[in-house]
C-alpha positions as CSV (number, residue, x, y, z in Angstrom):
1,X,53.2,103.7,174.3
2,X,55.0,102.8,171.2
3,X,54.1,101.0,168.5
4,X,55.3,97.5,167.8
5,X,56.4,96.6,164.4
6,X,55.5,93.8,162.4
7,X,57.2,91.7,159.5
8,X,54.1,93.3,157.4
9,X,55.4,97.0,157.9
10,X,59.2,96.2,157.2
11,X,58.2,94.2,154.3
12,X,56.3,97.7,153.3
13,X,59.4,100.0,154.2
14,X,61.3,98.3,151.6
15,X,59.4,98.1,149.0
16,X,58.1,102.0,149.3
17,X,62.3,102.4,149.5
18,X,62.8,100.0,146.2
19,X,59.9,101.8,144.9
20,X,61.4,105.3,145.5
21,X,65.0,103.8,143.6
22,X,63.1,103.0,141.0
23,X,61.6,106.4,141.1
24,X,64.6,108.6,141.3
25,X,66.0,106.1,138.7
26,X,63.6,106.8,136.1
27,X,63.1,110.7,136.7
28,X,67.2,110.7,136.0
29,X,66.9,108.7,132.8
30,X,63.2,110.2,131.4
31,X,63.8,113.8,132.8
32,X,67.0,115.2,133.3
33,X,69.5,112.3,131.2
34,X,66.7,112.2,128.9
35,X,68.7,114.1,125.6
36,X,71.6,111.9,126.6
37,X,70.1,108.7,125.9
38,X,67.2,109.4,123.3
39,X,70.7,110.5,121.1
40,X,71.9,106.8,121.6
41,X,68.5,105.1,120.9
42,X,68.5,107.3,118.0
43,X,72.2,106.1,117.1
44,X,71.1,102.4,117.7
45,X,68.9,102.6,115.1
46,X,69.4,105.4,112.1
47,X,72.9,104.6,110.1
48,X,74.3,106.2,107.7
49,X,75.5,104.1,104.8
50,X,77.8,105.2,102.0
51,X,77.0,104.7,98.5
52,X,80.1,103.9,96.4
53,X,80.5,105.8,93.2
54,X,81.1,103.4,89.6
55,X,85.0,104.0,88.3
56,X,85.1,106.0,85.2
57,X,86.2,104.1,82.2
58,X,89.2,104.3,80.1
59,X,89.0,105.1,76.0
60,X,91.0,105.5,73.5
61,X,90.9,108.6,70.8
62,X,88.3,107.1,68.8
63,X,86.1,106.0,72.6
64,X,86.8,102.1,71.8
65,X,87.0,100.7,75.0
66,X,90.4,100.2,76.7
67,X,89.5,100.2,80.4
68,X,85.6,99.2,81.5
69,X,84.1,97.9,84.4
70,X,82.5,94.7,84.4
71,X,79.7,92.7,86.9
72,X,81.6,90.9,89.6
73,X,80.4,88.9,92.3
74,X,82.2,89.3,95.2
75,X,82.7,87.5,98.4
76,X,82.5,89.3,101.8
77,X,82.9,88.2,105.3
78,X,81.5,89.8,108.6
79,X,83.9,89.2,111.7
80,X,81.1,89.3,113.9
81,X,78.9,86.7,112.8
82,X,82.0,84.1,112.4
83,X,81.0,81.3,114.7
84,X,84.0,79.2,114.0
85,X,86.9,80.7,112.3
86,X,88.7,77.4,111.7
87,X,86.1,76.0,109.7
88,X,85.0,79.2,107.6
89,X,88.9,79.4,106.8
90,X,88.7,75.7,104.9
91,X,85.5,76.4,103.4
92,X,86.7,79.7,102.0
93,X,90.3,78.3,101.3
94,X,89.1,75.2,99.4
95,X,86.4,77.1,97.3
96,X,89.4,80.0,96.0
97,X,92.7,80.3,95.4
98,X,93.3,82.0,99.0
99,X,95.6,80.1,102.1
100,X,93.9,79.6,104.9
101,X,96.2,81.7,106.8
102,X,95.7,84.7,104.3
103,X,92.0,84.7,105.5
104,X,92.6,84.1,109.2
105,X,95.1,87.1,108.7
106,X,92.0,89.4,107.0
107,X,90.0,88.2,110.2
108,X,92.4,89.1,112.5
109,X,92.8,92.8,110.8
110,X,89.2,93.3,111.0
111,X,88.4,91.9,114.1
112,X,87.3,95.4,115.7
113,X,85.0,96.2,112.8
114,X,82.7,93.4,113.9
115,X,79.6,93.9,111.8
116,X,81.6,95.2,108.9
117,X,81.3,93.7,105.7
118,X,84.9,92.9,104.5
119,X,85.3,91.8,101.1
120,X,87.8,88.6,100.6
121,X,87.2,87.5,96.7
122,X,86.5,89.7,94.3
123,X,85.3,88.4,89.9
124,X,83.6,84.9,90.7
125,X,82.0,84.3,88.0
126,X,77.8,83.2,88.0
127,X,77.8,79.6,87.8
128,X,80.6,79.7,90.8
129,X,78.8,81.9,92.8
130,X,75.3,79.9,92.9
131,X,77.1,76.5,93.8
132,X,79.0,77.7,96.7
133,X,75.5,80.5,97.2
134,X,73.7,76.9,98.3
135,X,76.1,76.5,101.4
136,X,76.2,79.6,102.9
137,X,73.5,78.5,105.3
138,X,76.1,76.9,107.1
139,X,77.9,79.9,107.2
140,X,76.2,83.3,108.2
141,X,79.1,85.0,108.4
142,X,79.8,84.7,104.7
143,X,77.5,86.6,102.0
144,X,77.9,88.0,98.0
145,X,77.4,91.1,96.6
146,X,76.8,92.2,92.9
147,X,79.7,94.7,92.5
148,X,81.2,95.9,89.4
149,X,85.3,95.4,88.5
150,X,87.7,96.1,86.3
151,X,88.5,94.6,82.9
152,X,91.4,95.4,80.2
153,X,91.2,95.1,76.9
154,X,94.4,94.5,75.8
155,X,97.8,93.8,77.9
156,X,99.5,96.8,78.5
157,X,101.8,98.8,80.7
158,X,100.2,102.6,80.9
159,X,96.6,101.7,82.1
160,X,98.3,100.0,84.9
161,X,95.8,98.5,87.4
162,X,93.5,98.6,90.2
163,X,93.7,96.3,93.5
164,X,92.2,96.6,97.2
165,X,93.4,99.3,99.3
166,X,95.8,97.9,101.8
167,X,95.9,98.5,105.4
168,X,98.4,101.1,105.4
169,X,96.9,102.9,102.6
170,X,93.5,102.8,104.2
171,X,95.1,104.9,107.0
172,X,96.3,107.7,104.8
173,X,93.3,107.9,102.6
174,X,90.1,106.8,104.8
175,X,89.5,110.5,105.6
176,X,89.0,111.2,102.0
177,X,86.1,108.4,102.0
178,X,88.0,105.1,101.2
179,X,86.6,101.8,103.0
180,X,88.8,99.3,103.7
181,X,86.9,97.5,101.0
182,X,87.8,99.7,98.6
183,X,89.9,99.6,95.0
184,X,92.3,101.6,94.2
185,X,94.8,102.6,91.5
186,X,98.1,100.7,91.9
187,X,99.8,101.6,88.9
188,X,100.0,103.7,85.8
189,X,97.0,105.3,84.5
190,X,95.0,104.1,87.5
191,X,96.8,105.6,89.6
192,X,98.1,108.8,88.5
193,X,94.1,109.7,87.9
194,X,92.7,107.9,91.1
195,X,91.5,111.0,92.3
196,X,89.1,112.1,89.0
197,X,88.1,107.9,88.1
198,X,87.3,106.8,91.5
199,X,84.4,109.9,91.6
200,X,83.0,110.9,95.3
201,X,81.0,108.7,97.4
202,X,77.2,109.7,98.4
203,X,75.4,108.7,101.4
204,X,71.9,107.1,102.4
205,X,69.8,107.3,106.2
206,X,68.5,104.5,107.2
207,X,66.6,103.4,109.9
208,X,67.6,100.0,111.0
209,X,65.8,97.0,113.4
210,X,67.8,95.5,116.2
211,X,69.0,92.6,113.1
212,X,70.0,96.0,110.7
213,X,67.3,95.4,108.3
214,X,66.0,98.6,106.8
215,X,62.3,99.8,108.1
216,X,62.3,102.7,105.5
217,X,60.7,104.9,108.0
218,X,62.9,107.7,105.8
219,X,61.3,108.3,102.2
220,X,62.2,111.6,101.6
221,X,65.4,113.9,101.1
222,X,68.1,111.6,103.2
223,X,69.9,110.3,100.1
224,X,73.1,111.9,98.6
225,X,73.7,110.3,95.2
226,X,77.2,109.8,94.3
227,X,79.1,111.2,91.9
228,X,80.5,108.6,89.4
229,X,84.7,109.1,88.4
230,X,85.6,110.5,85.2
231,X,86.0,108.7,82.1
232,X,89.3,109.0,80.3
233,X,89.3,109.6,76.2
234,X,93.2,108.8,75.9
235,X,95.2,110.1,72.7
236,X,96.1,106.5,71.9
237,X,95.3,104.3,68.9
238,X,93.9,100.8,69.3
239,X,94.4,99.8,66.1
240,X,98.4,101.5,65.9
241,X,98.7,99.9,69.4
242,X,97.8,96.4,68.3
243,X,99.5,96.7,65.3
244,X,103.0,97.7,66.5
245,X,102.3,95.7,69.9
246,X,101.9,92.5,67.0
247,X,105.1,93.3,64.7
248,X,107.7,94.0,68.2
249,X,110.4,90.9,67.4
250,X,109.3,87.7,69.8
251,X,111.3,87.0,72.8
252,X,113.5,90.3,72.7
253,X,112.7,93.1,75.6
254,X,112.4,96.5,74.3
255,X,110.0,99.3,73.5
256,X,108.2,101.2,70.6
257,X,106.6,105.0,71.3
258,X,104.6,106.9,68.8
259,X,103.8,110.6,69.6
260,X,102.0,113.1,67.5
261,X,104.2,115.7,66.8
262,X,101.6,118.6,66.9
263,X,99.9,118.0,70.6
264,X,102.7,115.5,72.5
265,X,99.6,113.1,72.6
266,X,101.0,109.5,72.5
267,X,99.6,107.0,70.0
268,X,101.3,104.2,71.1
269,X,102.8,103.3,73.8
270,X,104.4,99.1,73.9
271,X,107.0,98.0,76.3
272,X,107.9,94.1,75.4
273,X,107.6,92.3,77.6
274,X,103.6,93.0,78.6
275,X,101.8,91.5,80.9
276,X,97.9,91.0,81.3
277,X,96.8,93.5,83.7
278,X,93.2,91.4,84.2
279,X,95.6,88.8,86.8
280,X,95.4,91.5,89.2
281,X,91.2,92.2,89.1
282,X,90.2,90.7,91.7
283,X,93.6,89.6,93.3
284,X,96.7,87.8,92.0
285,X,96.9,84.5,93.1
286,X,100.2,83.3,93.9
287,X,101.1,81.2,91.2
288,X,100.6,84.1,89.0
289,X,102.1,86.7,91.2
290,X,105.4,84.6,91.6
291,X,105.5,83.8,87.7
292,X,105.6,87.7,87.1
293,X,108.2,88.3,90.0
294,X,110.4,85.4,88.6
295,X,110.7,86.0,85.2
296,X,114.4,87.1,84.1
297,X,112.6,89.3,81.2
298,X,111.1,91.3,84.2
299,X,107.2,91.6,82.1
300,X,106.4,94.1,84.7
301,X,109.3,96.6,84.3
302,X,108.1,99.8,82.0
303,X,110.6,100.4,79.9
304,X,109.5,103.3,78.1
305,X,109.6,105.5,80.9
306,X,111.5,103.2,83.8
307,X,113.8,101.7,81.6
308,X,116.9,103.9,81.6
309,X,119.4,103.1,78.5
310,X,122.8,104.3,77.0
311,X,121.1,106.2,73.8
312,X,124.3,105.0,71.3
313,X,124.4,107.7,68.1
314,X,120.8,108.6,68.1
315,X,122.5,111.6,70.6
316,X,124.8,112.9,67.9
317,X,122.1,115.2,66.7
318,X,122.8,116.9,70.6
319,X,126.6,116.9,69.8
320,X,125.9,118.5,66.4
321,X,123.9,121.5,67.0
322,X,125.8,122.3,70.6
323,X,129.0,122.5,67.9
324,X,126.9,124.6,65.3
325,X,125.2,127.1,67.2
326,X,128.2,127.2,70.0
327,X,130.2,128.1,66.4
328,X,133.1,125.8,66.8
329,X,131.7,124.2,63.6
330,X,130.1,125.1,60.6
331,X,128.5,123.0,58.2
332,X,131.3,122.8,55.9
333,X,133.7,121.9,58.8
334,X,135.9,119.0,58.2
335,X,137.2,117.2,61.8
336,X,140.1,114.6,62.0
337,X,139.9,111.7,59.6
338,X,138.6,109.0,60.5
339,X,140.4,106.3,59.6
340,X,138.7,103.1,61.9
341,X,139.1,105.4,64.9
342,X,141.1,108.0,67.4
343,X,143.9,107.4,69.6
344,X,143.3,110.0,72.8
345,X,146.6,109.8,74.9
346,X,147.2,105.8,75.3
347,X,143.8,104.8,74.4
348,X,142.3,103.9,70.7
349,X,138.6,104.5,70.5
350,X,137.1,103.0,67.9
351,X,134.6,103.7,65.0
352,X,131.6,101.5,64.1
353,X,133.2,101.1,60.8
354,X,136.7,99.6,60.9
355,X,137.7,101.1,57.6
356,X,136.5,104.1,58.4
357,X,134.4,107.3,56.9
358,X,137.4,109.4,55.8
359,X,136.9,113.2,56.6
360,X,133.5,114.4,57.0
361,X,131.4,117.8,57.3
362,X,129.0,117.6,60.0
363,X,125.7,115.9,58.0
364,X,127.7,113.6,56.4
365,X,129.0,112.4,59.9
366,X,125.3,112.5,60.9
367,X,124.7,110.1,57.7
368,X,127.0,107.7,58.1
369,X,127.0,108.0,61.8
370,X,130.5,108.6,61.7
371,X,132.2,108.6,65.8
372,X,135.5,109.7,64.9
373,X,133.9,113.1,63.8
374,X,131.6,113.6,67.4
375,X,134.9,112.3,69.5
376,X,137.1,115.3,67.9
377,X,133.8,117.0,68.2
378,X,134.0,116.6,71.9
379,X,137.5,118.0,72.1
380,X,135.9,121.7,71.8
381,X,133.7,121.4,74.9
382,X,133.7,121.0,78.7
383,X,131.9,117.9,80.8
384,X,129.9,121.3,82.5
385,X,128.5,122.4,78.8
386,X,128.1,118.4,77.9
387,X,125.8,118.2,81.1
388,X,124.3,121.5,80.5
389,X,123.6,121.0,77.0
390,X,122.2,117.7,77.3
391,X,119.6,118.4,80.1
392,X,118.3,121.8,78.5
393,X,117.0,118.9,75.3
394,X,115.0,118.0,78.0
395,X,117.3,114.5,77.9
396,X,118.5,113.0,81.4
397,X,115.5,114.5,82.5
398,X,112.2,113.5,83.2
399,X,109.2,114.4,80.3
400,X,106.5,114.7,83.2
401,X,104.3,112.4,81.8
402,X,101.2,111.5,83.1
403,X,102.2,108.4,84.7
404,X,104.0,107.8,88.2
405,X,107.6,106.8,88.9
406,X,108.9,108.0,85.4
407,X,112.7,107.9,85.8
408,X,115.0,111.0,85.3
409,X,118.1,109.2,83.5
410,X,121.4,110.6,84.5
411,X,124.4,112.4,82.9
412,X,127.8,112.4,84.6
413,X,129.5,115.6,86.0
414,X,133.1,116.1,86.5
415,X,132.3,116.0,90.4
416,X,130.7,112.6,90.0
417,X,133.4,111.1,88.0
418,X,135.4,112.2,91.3
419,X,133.7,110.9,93.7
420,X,133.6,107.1,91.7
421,X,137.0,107.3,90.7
422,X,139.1,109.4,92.5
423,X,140.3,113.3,92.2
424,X,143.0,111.8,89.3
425,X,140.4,110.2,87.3
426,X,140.8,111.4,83.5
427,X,138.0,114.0,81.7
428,X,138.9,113.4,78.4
429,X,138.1,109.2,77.7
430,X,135.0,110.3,79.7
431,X,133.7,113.0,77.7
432,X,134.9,111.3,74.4
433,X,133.0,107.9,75.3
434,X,129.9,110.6,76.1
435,X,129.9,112.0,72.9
436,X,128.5,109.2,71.3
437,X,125.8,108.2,73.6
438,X,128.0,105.7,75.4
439,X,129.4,105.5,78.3
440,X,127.5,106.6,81.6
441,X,124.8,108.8,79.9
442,X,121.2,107.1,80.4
443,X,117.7,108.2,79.0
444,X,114.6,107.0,78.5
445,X,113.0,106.0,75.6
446,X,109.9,108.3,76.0
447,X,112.8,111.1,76.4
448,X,114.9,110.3,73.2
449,X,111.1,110.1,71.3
450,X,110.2,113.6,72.7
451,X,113.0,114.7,71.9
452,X,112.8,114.3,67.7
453,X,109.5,114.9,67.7
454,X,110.6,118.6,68.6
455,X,113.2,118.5,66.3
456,X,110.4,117.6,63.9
457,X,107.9,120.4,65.1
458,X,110.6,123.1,64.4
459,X,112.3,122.9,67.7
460,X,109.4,123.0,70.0
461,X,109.0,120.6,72.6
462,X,105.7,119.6,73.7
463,X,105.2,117.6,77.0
464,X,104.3,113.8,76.0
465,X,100.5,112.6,77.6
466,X,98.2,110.1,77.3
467,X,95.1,111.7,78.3
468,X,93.3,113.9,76.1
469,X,90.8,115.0,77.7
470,X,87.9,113.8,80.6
471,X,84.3,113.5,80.9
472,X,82.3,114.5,83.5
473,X,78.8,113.8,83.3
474,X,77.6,116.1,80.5
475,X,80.9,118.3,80.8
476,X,83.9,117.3,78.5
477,X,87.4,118.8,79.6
478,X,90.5,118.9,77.8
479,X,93.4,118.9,79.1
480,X,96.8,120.8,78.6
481,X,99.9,120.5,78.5
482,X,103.4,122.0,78.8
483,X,105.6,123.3,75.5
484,X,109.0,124.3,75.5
485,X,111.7,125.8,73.0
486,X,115.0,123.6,72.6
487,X,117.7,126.1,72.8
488,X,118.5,125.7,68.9
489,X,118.4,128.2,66.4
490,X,116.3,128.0,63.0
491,X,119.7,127.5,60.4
492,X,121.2,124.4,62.6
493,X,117.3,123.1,63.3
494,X,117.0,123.4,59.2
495,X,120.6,121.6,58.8
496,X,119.8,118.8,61.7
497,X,116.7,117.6,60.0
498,X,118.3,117.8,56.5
499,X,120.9,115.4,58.3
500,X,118.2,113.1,59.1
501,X,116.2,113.2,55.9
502,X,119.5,112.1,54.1
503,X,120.0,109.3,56.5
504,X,116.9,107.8,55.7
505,X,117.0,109.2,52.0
506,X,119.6,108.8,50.5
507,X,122.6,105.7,49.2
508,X,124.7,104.4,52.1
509,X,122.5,106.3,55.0
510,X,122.4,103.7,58.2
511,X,118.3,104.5,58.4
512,X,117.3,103.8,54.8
513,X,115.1,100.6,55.8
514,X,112.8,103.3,57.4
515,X,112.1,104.5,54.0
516,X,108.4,105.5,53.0
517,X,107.4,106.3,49.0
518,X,105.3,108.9,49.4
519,X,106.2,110.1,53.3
520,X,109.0,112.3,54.6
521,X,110.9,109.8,57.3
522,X,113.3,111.6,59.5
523,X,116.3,109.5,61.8
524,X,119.1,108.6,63.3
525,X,120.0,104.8,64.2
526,X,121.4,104.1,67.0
527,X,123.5,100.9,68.3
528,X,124.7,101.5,72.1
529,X,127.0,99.1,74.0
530,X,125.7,98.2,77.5
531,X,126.7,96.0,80.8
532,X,123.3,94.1,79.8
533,X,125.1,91.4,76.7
534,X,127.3,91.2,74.0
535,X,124.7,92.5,71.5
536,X,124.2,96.4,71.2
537,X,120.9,97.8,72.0
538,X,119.2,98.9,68.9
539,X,117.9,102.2,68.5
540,X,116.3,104.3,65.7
541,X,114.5,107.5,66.5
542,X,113.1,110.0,64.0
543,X,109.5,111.2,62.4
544,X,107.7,110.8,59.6
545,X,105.6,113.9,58.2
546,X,102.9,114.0,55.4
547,X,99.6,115.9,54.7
548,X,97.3,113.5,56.7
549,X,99.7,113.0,60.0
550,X,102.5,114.1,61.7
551,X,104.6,111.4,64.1
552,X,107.2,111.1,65.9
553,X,108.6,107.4,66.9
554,X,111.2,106.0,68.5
555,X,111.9,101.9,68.5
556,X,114.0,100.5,71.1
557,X,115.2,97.0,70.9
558,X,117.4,95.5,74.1
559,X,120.6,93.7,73.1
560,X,118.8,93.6,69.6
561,X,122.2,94.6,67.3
562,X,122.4,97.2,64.6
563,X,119.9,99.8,64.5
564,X,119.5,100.5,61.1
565,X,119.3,96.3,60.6
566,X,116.4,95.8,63.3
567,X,114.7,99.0,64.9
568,X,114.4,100.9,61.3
569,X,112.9,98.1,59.5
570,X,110.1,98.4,62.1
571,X,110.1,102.1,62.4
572,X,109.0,101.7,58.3
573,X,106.3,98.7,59.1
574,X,104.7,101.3,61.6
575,X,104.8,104.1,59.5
576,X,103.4,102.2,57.1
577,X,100.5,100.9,58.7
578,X,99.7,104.1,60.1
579,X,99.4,106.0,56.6
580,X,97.1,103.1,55.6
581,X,94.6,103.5,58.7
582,X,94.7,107.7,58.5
583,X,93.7,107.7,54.4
């Protein structure tokens, strides 16, 4: 007889079957998923949070500050807690010189990292910072942090600046520990050392509640400190920097550099315009960035070692000792007369001097700057030697400075002048036009000061640097640098600098407003037609020696006239100054 079922006994069946779900359910999780899913609990709540190292400063030879880091408050915004992006946008936009649309946009790039701090303002100052502090109840999504930024001392093109990583930088450099909050060297200084200033980041455990406030369950051993960047001692000179930044002629473009002549170590280093690299801590707003962009005078353009430049006569010295030491000259040679200038087939080049200098042996012609002399000059040698020549004076080519994007400069060849004007284009006007720093030739003014500072260190070129060395907690590292041998021997070295001690020296000489009682100066003016105005670009290079310093300098003036009128008048001032703060 079988036994009849009731509603009692299903209603049992199925919860012994639920209860037998459950049961198989639970074995899984606790017993054989069990490693699986304690290694997420775990995840849910120990993080790992990175501990940013503090930039290494910048200093100058005598460690007064040129680049140090400063308290900022900054302003940072997590996508995830935004609960209406519309209105945080106008609070944020209102409060800061930020569009709304530039903050939707930095909303939208971070919209994956949702509980990700990302920062949007950066240097609000204190008082700011607790007025808009009392409204951020209304916003959760919005918080500050005491960081530390960047501050210059002076307005300058070498340091160069810092800013916040961009997108596509954050892709190539996240692996080597960059956030996308992160700062990074832009330009110059900050950039060429970003690897040694920024330091390496460190890393703390925490163990986090469900809201990600710390429960410091972990006291012991799960911190890595960070190691802090390197601080830079520089080879420049405040007080040389101010002082030859202060004495550049107002509203003319141009550049001054001052190397020592022993180590290559540059002591100051002024392009004109300068701009203040402080705009950029923390941002650029647009007013200022369009300002910078605009302006004709192009503040933001290095023209020490980005500016490149028709060097005019302070390149006859290179035309000189190719003749002497190729032997198609010696010193007592006399070339053609100059009588104003040279006729070369059907085309009169001219000298400076309309009356002209006469005949002339070689040091006279560096003296007076005589052309006539360096065009006949020219006569004697190929465009290949020219080129050859010119580039193995470590001109048209780059110094290898420590700073980015220096610009080589350029020197024609015959298969150049070819390809721009045609296989029946003329050597000869050319190569004559070349001999005097005109023409297509370009350097740099960092190149041409190199350049007599090994004329002045008995033909040995050292590399030009800023940096002199690094410190590294308690560890101090100098650095060094490269030295080469211009390809010069010691009589024509001896006769070239005798050249330029008479220019400055002596009656009539075109550098003789560069003169120092009691100091050696060295030069060669310079005055170099360009595509750039009617006015030439004034040049004069040289160095000054004495028993407390050696220095090279080289003063470059755009569309500024003669050299000897406006470059060696300064050259003196600097030299000047310079002897006064080394007694």
């Amino acid at each position: 007889m079988y036994k009849k079922f009731t509603i009692s006994d299903y209603i049992g069946y199925i919860i012994a079957f639920i209860f037998l779900i459950l049961f198989i359910f639970v074995f899984k999780l606790q017993i054989i998923e069990s490693n699986k899913y304690k290694n997420i609990a775990e995840k849910n709540i120990v993080r790992i949070q990175t501990i940013y190292p503090t930039r290494g400063e910048i200093y100058d030879r005598k460690y007064r500050p040129i680049a140090l880091n400063k308290p900022s408050y900054n302003l940072y915004i997590t996508p995830g807690r935004i609960a209406d992006k519309d209105s945080v946008s106008i609070f944020v936009s209102n409060n800061f010189d930020i569009h709304i649309e530039e903050i939707k946009k930095i909303i939208h790039e971070n919209r994956y990292r949702s509980y990700q701090d990302i920062l949007l303002i950066q240097d609000i100052n204190y008082e700011k910072m607790v007025i808009i502090s009392e409204q951020l109840n209304y916003y959760p999504s919005l918080l500050f942090k005491a960081e530390k930024v960047r501050e210059y001392h002076f307005e300058n093109h070498f340091t160069g600046y810092t800013g916040r990583i961009t997108e596509k930088e954050y892709n190539t450099l996240k692996e080597d520990g960059y956030s996308i909050n992160s700062t990074v060297g832009k330009t110059g200084l900050e950039k060429y050392y970003e690897d040694i200033l920024r330091g390496e980041n460190g890393q703390q455990v925490l163990q986090v509640d469900a809201s990600g406030n710390n429960l410091e369950f972990f006291k012991h051993n799960l911190q890595v400190a960070p190691k802090n960047g390197d601080d830079l001692i520089l080879t420049i000179d405040n007080d040389l920097q101010a002082y030859v930044s202060s004495i550049f002629p107002k509203n003319k473009k141009g550049s001054i550099v001052v190397m020592d002549i022993e180590t290559g170590g540059i002591l100051a280093y002024i392009s004109k315009p300068d701009f203040d690299p402080n705009l950029f801590t923390g941002g650029i707003s647009t007013k200022d960035w369009n300002e910078l962009i605009s302006n004709t005078d192009k503040p933001m353009l290095d023209r020490v070692i980005h500016g490149t430049y028709p060097p005019g006569s302070v390149y006859k010295p290179i035309m000189a000792t190719l003749g002497l030491d190729e032997h198609e000259i010696d010193p007592k040679t006399k070339l053609a007369k100059c009588d104003g200038g040279m006729w070369f087939g059907n085309r009169y080049f001219k000298c400076w001097l309309e009356k002209g200098h006469g005949r002339l042996a070689v040091e006279n012609a560096m003296k007076y700057s005589c052309d006539v002399f360096f065009y006949d000059l020219s006569t004697r040698f190929s465009l290949e030697q020219l080129n050859r020549y010119t580039k193995q004076n470590y001109l048209s080519t780059r110094t290898e400075i420590d700073l980015p994007g220096e610009r080589r400069g350029f020197f024609p060849s015959r298969k150049w002048y070819i390809d721009n004007y045609g296989k029946y284009v003329g050597i000869l006007g050319h190569k004559v036009n070349l001999s005097i720093g005109q023409g297509e030739i370009l350097v740099t003014p960092l190149q041409i000061c190199a350049y007599y500072a090994a004329l002045g260190n008995n033909g040995v070129w050292k590399q030009p640097h800023l940096l002199e060395k690094r410190i590294e907690a308690e560890h101090t590292f100098k650095n060094v640098f490269e030295e080469k041998q211009l390809p010069i021997s010691e009589e024509t070295l001896k006769l070239i600098q005798h050249s330029l001690y008479i220019t400055v020296n002596e009656r009539y000489g075109t550098g003789t407003a560069s003169s120092i009682r009691g100091i050696d100066v060295y030069g060669k003016t310079g005055s170099a037609e360009n595509h750039m105005g009617k006015q030439t670009h004034s040049w004069f290079s040289g160095y000054a020696l004495c028993d407390r310093f050696e220095i090279a300098f080289n003063v470059f003036v755009e569309n500024g006239g003669h050299g000897g009128a406006v470059s060696a008048p300064l050259a003196g001032k600097l030299i000047s100054y310079y002897d006064g703060i080394m007694k």
